[in-house]
C-alpha positions in Angstrom: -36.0 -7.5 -15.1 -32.5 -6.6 -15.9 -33.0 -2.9 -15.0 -35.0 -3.6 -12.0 -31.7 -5.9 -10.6 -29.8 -2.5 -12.1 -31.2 -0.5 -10.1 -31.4 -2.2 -6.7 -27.1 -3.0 -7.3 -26.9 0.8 -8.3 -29.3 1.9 -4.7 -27.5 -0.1 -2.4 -24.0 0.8 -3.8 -24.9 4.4 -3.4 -26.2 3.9 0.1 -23.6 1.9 1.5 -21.1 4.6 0.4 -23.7 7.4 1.6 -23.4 5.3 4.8 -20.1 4.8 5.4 -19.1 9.0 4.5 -21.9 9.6 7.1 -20.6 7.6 9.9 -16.1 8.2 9.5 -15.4 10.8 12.2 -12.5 14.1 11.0 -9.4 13.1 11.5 -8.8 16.0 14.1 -5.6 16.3 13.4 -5.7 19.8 14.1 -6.4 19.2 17.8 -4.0 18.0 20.5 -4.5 15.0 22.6 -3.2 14.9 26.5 -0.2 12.9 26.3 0.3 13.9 22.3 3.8 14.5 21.6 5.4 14.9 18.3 8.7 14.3 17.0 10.3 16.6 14.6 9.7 16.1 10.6 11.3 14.4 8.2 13.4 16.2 5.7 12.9 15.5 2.0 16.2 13.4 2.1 15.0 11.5 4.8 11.4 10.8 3.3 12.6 9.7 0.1 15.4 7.5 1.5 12.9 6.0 4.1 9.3 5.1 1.5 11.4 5.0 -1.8 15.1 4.3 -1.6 14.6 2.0 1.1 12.0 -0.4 0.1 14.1 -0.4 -3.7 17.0 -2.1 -1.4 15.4 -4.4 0.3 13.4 -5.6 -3.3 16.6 -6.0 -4.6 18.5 -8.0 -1.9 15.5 -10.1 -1.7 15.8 -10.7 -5.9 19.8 -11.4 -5.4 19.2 -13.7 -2.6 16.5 -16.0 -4.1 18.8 -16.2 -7.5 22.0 -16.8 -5.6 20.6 -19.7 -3.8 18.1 -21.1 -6.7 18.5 -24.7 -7.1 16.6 -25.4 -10.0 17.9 -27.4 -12.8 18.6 -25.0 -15.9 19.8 -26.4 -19.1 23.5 -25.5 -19.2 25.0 -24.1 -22.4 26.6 -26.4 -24.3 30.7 -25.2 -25.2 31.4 -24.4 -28.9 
């Protein structure tokens, strides 16, 4: 009974992906629409500041904010 169940997971996995590859449309990005109008690219400067740089920042003023204004109660160190 255990490869019977198997098999049926295995058959409907496959056509659901079979399914869904049949029915996406291309992309066409090939092809111009009407009121298409594109600005001009991004240098590599510019892409890594923007998606890597960027997002790094923000992360880290985020991190500095939340332990500059934590108010939890830490043990303190005792002086020697």
């Amino acid at each position: 009974m255990d490869k019977k169940n198997a098999l049926r997971a295995g058959a409907v996995s496959a056509g659901t992906t079979l399914m869904m590859l049949l029915m996406t449309s291309p992309a066409l990005a090939l092809t111009r629409d009407d009121g298409d109008d594109p600005g001009p690219g991004l240098s590599i400067g510019e892409t890594l500041g923007l998606y890597v740089a960027l997002p790094i920042v923000i992360f880290l003023v985020i991190v500095g904010l939340v332990m500059a204004l934590d108010k939890s109660d830490r043990p303190k160190k005792k002086q020697a």
